[in-house]
N, C-alpha and C positions, 0 to 999 in steps of 0.2 A: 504494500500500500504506500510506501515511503517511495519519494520520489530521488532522483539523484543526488542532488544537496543532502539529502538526509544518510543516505550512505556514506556520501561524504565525511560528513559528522560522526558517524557511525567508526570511519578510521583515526580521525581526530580524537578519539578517546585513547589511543592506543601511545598518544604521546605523554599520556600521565606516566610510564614507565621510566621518563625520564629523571622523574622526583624519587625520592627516599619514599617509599612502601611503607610508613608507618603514619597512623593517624595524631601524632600529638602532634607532627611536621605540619600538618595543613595550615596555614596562613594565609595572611594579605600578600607576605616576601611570594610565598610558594607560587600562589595563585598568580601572580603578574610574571611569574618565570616561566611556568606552564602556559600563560598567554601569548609570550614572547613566542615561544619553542613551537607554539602550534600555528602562529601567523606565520614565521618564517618557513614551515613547513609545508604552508601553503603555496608562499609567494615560490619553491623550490621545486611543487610540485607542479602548479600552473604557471607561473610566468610570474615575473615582477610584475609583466604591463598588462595583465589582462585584468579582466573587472573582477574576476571571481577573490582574486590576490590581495585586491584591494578591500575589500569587505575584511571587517572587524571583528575576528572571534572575540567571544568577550568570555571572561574565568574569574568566579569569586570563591572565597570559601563560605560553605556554606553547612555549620555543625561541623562534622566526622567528615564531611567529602567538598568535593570541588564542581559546582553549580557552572556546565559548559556551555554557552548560547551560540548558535551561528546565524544570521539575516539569511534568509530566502534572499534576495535581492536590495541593491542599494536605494537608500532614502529618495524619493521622488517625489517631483508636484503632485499634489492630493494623498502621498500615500506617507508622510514624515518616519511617520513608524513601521518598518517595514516586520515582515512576519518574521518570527525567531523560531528555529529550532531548538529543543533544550535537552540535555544530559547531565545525570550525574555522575562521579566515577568517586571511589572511593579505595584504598590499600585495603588488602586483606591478607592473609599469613600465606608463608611460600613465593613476596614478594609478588602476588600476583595480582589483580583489580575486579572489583562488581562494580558492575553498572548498571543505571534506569532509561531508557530512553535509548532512542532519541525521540520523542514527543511532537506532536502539532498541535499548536491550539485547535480549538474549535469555535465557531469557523474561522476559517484560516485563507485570505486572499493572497498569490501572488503570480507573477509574469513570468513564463519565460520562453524563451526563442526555438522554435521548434522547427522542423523541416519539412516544407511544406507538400503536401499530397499531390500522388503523380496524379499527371495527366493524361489521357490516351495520346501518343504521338509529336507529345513536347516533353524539352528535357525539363530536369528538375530546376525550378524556382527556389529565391532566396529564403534564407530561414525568416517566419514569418512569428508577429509576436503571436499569444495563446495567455490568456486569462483564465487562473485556474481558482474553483475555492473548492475548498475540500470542507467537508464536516463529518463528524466522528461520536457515536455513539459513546465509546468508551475505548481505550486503549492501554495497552500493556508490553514494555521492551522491556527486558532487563537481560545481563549472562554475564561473565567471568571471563578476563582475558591473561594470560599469563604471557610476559613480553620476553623473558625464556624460551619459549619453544620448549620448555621441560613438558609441561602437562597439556591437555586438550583446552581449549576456551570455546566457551559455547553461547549462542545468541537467542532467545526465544520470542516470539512476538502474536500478539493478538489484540485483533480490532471488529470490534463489531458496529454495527450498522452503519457503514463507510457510505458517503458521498462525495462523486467526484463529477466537476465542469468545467468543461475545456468550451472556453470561446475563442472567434477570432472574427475577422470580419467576414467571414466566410462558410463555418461551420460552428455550429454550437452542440458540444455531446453531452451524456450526464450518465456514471456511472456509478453502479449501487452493486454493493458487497454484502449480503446478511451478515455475514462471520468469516473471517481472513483470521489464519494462523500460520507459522511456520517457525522449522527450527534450522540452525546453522550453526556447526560442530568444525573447528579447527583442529587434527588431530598432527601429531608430530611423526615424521616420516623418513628417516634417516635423518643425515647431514644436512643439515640447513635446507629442509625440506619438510614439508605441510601435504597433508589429507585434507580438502575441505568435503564437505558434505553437508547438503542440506536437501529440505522436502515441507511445503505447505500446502495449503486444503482452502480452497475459497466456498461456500455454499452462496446460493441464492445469485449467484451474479447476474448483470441484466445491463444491457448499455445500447442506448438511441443518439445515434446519432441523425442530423441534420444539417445540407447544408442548401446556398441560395437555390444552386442549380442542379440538384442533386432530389434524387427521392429517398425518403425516409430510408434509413436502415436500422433496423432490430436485431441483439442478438442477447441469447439468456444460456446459463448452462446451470442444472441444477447442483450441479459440483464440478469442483474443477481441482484435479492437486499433480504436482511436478515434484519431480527429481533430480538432483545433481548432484555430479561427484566429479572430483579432480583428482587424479592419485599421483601425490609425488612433485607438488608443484614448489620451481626451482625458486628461494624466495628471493635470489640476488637478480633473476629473470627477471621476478616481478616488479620489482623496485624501479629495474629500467624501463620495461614497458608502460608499467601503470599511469608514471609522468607524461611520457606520449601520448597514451590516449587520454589522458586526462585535460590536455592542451586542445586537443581534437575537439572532448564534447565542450567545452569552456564557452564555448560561442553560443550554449543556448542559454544561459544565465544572462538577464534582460536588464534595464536600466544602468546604462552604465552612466558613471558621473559628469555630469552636465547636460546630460540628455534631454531635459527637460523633459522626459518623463517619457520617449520614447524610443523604446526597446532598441537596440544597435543590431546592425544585421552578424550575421557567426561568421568570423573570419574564415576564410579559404584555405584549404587544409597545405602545410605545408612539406614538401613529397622528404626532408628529411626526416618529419616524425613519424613518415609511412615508414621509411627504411628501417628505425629503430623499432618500430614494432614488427617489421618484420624480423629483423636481427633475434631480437628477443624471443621471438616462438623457436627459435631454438633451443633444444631442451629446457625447454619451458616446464612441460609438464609429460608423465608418461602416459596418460589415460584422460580421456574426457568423456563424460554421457549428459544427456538430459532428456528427461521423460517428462508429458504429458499427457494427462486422462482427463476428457471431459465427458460428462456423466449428464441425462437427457438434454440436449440441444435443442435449440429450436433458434429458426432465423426467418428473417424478412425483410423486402427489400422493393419498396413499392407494393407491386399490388401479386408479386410471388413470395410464395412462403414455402419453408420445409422444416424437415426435425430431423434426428437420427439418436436413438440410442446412446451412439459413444462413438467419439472420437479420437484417436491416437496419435500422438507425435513424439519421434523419438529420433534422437543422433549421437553417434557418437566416435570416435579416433582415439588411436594408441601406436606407440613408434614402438615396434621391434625391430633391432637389429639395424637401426637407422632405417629402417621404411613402415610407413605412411600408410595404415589400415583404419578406415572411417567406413562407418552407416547411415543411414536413414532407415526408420521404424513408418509408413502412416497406414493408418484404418480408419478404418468407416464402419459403421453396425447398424443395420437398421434405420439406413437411408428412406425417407419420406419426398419427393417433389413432386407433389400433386399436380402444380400447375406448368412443371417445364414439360412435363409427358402424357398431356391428354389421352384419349382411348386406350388403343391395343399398345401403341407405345410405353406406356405407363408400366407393363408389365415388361418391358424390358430394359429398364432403369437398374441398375446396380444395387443390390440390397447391403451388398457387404464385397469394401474391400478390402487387403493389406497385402502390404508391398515391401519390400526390406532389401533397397540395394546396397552394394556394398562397392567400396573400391581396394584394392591391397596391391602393396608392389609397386606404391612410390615411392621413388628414394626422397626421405626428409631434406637433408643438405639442397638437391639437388631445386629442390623445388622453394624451396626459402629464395635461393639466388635466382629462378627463376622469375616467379613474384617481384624479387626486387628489382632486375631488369624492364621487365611490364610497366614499373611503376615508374620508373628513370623513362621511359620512352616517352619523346615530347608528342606533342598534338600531331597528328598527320604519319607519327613515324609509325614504319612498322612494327609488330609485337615481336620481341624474341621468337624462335623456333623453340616448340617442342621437344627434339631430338633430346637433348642434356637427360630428360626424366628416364630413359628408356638404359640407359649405360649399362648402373648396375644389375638389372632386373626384370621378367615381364611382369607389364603393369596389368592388373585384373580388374576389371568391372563386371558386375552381375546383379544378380537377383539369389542372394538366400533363400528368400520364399518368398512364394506369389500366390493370392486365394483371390477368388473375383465368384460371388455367387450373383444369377442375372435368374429371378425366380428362382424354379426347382432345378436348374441349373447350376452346378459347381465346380471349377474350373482351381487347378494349382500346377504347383511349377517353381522349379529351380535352371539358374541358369549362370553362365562365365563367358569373357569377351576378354581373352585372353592380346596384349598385344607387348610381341619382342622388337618392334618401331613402329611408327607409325602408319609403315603401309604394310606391316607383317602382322596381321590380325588371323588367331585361330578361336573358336568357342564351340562352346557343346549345352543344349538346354534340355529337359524332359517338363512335356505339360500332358496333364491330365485332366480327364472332364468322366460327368457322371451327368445320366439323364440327357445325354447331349440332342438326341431324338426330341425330346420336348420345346427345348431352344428352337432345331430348326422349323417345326413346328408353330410354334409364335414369330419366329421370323416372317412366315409365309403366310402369316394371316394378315400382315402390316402391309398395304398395296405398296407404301413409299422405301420398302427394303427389298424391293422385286429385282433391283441391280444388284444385292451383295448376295441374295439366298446362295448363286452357282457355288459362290466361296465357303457357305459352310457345307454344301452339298459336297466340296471338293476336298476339305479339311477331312469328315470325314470317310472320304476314299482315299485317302493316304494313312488314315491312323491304322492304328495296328489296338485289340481288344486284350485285354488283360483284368483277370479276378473283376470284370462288370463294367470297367472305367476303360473309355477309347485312352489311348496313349499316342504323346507326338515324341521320338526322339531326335533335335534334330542335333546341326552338327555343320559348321561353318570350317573350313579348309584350305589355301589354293583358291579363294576366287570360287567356292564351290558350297553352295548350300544343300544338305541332304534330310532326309524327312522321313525318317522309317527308312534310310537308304535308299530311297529315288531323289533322286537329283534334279533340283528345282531350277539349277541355274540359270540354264536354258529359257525357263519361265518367267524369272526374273529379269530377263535383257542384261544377262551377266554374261558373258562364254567362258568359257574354262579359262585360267592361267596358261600364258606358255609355256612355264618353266616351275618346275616345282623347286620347291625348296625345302632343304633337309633342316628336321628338328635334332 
């Protein structure tokens, strides 16, 4: 529910480590030393000259701990008092801290510069300002950070009945959270290296947006909760990259001073803090995932609406051996669109998908320098080649698994697109279907599918039957697609290879 500034703050706790760990120490002296230590920590990690830099941590003592405030945004015409974030942080034994917050009043106004919504067929427009006010039933941060790296430190958080409104001169949204929780577990992992992990749960959410020229959009989920995990993340990596992109987003923090009160546009990203963060994802980290589950769906968009069951999103990467293995997880369950597939079509709308590609067999090195070549190529010029990724390795793409049910229709399948360069591509896939008879069935009841029915008439006279379910095995070669071993090439306006080439 917290927005970026608030995370911010959220790190800005982490500089009470600096002070003696005992509570008789807290003062006026302490408090203005720790003020010092976290402005400067700012101005080191954005910029001296940027707006965010400039804004005023404020630190008093307050009882046993240290009362930390940060501005959402600089004081402006109409607005003198700008919103505060607020934390407390206090020592506790084993040299290590609890903290409350970070907090938002309620209600809560502020600005900031956001990037504006694409377009169909125009490039992307300047960051544009966004009017936000938040309000908040009741809220709860607090967790334990040990600036050691001896023990785990942990973050917990819970808000119930969230409201949130995004204006602009363009679009106005407003979204509502019944209950938002989540937790976030720092664990320690070798050598100057970190586990993070975390997982929250949103119920009731629900968000309408509108904008001038635009038709209403609706979207609700009756639960919604995600996953993440980083294993093994380098913290000297992080230290360098995190200032980079932290420079990056800096541009959407709004009022800057003298502005009179109007938001500055986000500066234009500078291509050496591209290079450093790409530098940095090197051995960064050796694992990354993140999962999401939404739980009954339901959307609208004008005058068409749908729902589904549940929906799945999921990805994830990890270097062995210096190469480059990532996925994508997505599903669908119990797809509804009444009104994209009138009549007999309607029955052949996709009830349930998921898809799980994969890629392995990038060399990491290889592909950081790539990247960073891409990024150094000026306007006009052409992109590096390819070639570099292929040295040590063949690189694989595929499909883990594939489920596609269309009615009583049921379709799955694995599959690999194997390439040792660019133009030396082999792969092998196996798909499967059950009921396929009914499919084409409903195809041929539909007059406006009367052009593809030959093709599933043809699909299956090339499968081959096995335990009930038709089976396709095919098998890419040489310039050579096979299908049960007949050879489609031909069909496809491909001719054979001239020359083969040994594996």
């Amino acid at each position: 529910m917290y927005s970026k500034p608030a995370a911010l703050l959220a790190a800005c706790l982490s500089m009470a480590a600096m002070l003696p760990a005992k509570a008789d120490d807290i003062s006026a002296a302490q408090a203005d030393a720790l003020q010092t230590q976290m402005q400067n920590w700012l101005q080191g990690m954005f910029g001296s000259d940027t707006r965010l830099a400039g804004q005023t941590v404020r630190v008093r003592p307050e009882g046993e701990h240290y009362r930390i405030e940060l501005p959402l945004e600089m004081p402006r015409a109409g607005r003198p008092s700008p919103v505060m974030l607020s934390a407390s942080a206090r020592p506790i034994a084993g040299g290590r801290w609890a903290f409350e917050g970070p907090d938002l009043p309620s209600p809560a106004s502020f600005t900031l510069n956001m990037p504006a919504p694409p377009r169909k067929g125009q490039a992307p427009g300047p960051n544009i300002p966004v009017e936000f006010t938040v309000m908040t039933g009741s809220q709860d941060s607090r967790g334990t950070y040990d600036p050691s790296f001896a023990t785990p430190s942990t973050l917990t958080t819970n808000a119930r009945d969230v409201q949130v409104r995004a204006q602009s001169a363009s679009t106005d949204q407003l979204t509502k959270m019944g209950q938002s929780s989540s937790t976030t577990t720092l664990r320690p992992s070798g050598s100057n290296r970190v586990d993070i992990m975390g997982d929250g749960v949103v119920e009731g959410y629900t968000s309408t947006s509108r904008s001038q020229d635009g038709q209403p959009v609706e979207l609700s989920a009756q639960r919604a909760q995600a996953t993440v995990g980083i294993t093994a993340l380098s913290r000297d990596r992080a230290a360098t990259m995190l200032p980079a992109a932290a420079r990056v987003a800096s541009g959407f923090l709004a009022g800057a001073p003298g502005s009179g009160g109007v938001p500055a546009i986000g500066p234009s990203v500078d291509p050496q803090l591209l290079r450093t963060i790409l530098q940095s994802l090197q051995d960064l980290a050796s694992e990354f995932t993140l999962n999401e589950t939404f739980d009954g769906v339901a959307f609208r968009s004008g005058t068409y609406n749908g729902a589904m069951n549940q929906a799945r999103i999921g990805m994830g990467a990890k270097s062995e051996a210096g190469l480059l293995q990532a996925y994508v997880d997505l599903g669908l369950d119990g797809l509804i669109l009444p009104d994209a597939a009138p009549g007999a079509m309607a029955e052949l709308m996709p009830r349930k998908v998921a898809l799980r590609p994969v890629l392995t067999g990038v060399p990491t090195e290889e592909l950081i320098q790539w990247l960073g070549a891409a990024a150094d190529a000026k306007d006009g010029a052409r992109p590096p080649g390819i070639a570099p990724l292929f040295r040590r390795a063949g690189v694989s793409a595929g499909l883990d698994s594939f489920a596609l049910d269309i009615g009583t229709t049921s379709f799955a399948g694995t599959g690999k697109l194997t390439a040792l360069s660019p133009d030396d591509l082999a792969g092998q896939a196996q798909i499967t279907a059950s009921n396929f008879d009914e499919l084409i069935a409903r195809v041929n009841a539909v007059p406006e599918l009367a052009g593809v029915l030959p093709l599933f008439v043809f699909a299956k006279g090339v499968s081959q039957t096995m335990e009930g379910r038709l089976v396709w095995n095919l098998a890419y070669r040489d310039n050579k697609l096979l299908v049960n071993g007949t050879d489609l090439s031909a069909m496809m306006g491909r001719p054979p290879a001239q020359s083969q080439k040994s594996r």
